[in-house]
N, C-alpha and C positions, 0 to 999 in steps of 0.2 A: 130047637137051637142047640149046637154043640157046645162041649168043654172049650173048643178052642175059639168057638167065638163070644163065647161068653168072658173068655182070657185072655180075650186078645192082645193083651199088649203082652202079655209074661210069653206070647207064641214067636221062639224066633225064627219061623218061617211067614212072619209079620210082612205085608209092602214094603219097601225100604219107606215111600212119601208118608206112610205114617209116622214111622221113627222121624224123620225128618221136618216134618208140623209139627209134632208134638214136639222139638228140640228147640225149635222157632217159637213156640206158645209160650217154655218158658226161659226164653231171653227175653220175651217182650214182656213178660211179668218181672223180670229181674230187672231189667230196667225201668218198669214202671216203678216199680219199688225202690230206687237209685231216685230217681225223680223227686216221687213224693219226700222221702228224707233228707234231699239235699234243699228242697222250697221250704222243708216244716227250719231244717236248719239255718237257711238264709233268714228268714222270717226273723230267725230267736235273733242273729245276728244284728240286724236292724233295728230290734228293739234295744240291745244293749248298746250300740251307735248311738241312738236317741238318749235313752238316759246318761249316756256320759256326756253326752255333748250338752244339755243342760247343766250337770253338776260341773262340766270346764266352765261353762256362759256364766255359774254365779260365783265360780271361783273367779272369775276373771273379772269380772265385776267387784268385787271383794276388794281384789284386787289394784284395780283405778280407783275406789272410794279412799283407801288407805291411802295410795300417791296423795291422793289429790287434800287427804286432809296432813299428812305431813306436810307436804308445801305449805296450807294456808297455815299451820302453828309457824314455821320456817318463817315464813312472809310475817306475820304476829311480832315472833322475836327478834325480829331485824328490827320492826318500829319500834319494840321496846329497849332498844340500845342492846339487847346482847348478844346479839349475832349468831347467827345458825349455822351447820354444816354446812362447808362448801358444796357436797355432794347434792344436800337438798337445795341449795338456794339456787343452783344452774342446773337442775331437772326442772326441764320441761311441765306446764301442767297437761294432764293426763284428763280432766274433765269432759266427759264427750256431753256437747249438746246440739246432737243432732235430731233432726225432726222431720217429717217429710215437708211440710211449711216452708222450711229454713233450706230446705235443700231442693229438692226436684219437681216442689208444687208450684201452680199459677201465682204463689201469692211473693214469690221470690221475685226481685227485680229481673227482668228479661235481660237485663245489659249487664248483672252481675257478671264477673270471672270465676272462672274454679277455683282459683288463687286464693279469693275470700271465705270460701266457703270449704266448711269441715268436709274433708276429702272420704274419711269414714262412711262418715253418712250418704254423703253423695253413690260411693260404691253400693253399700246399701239397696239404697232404693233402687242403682242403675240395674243390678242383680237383678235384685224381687220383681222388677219389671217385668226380663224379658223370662225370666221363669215362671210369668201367669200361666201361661198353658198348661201346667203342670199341676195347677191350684185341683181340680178338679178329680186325680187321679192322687195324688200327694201319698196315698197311703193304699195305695193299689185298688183291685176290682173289689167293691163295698160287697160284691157276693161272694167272692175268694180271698175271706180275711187271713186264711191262713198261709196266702200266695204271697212271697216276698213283693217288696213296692216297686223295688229297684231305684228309690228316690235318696235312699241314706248319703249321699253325696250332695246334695244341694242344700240353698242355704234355706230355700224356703222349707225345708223338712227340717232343718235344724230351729230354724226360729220358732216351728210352731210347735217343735219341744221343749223351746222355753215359755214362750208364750201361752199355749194352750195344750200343755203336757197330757193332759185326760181324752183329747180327740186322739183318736188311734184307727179311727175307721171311716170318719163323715167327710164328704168333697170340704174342701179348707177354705173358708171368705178371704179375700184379701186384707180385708178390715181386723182379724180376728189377730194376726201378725203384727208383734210389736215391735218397729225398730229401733225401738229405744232398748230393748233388752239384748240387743245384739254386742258383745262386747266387739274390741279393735282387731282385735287376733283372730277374730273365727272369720274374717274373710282371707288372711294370711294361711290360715290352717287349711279351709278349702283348697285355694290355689295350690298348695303342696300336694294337696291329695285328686285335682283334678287332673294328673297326667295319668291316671290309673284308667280314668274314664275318657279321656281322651290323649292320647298320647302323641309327642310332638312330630311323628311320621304318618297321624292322621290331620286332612285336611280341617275339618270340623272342630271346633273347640268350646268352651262350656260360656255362659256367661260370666262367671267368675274369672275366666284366662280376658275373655273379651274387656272386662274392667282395665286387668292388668294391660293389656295394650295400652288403652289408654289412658292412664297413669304414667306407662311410661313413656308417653311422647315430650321430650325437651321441652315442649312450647305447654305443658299442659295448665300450668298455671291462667293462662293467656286467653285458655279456648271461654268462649261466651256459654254461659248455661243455659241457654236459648239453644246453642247449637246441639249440645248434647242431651236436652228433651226431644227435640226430632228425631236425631239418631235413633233413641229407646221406641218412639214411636214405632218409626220405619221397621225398627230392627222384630218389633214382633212381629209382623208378620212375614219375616225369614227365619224364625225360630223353629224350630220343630223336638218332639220328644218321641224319642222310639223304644221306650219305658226303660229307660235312666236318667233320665233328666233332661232338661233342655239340653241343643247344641245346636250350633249353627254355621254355616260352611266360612271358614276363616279367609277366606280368597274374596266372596262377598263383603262380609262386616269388615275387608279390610279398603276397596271400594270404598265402602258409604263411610267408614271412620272419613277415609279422604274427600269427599263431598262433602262430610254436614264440616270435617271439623277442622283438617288442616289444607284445605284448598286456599291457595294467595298465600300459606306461611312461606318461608326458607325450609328447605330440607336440610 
């Protein structure tokens, strides 16, 4: 064997296709290395998403406890003859008691209205619904813990950072998810931040946008909560996740809105 094949790369009477693989070998390590540092980076990210959004859910909870015990001293001092701040005594109570019972289970009167029924929670539950498909991955590949989730956007990822903050890696039970610890604001908060993941130039929209439809139909007080348990029905199985979260084609769910819920109203 000669010096110059023993040297061959330092030979520049070299092939050119050798310089030229070898150039190609290491952009593909350069980028592999871009890769893994920007998934070890998204990863850190989604953990800090998680723990903040728990410490908002108990601030914010904190929060409605305070409202809601100034009103009842406010409400106290009135019966005691001495009369409380105007500002407290026409604030709204702030108590959330919703429950999945109370809201989107069998045991809720089928003829109720949405009207009656805390709108919160209803949201809620309509969400975590059509986000079950996601239950299962919630926290990415159980063999690639250090692969980002792509779930930091959803509410079922944020609920089961208040709810069960120490799972960071196992498929998620639906059971295990409490909606009672969900404060008011973290489905307002979602909805602000789900144009990120779906944006209003794409068709597809998140179950969170899909709430806000209908909330905001005129008639929403009116619609039957019968109707809007079939909807959630139907609607999973048009849901799909292509690891960021549910979404589902907005031109469909806008379809079945008008089947289960405003078909016969006025427009």
């Amino acid at each position: 064997m000669t010096n110059n094949n023993i040297f061959r790369m330092f030979n520049p009477q070299a092939p050119k296709v050798d310089r030229v693989e070898k150039r190609r070998a290491q952009v593909r390590q350069a980028q592999q290395a871009y890769r893994e540092r920007k998934e070890v980076y998204t990863k850190a990210l989604e953990r800090e998403v998680a723990k903040s959004k728990a410490r908002e859910a108990e601030l914010l909870r904190e929060n409605e406890r305070l409202k809601d015990t100034v009103q009842k001293m406010a409400e106290k001092l009135e019966q005691l003859g001495g009369g409380g701040p105007d500002t407290a005594m026409s604030a709204p109570r702030k108590s959330m008691t919703r429950t999945m019972a109370d809201n989107m289970s069998s045991m809720a009167p089928p003829l109720a209205r949405l009207g009656d029924i805390d709108s919160v929670g209803l949201g809620v539950d309509f969400v975590l619904a059509l986000e079950k498909p996601c239950l299962e991955h919630l926290h990415g590949d159980p063999e690639k813990p250090g692969d980002p989730s792509g779930h930091a956007l959803t509410l079922s990822a944020q609920a089961c950072a208040v709810s069960c903050p120490n799972n960071t890696t196992s498929p998620v039970a639906r059971e295990s998810i409490d909606p009672h610890a969900l404060p008011a604001a973290m489905l307002e908060n979602l909805l602000a931040l789900s144009k990120d993941v779906c944006p209003a130039s794409d068709d597809r929209i998140t179950p969170v946008q899909a709430w806000n439809l209908i909330r905001s139909q005129p008639h929403f007080g009116g619609f039957e909560l019968e109707g809007l348990r079939t909807l959630a029905v139907v609607l999973k199985d048009v849901v799909k996740c292509h690891g960021f979260g549910a979404v589902l084609p907005q031109s469909v769910f806008r379809r079945l809105l008008f089947e289960f819920l405003l078909k016969g109203r006025p427009l």
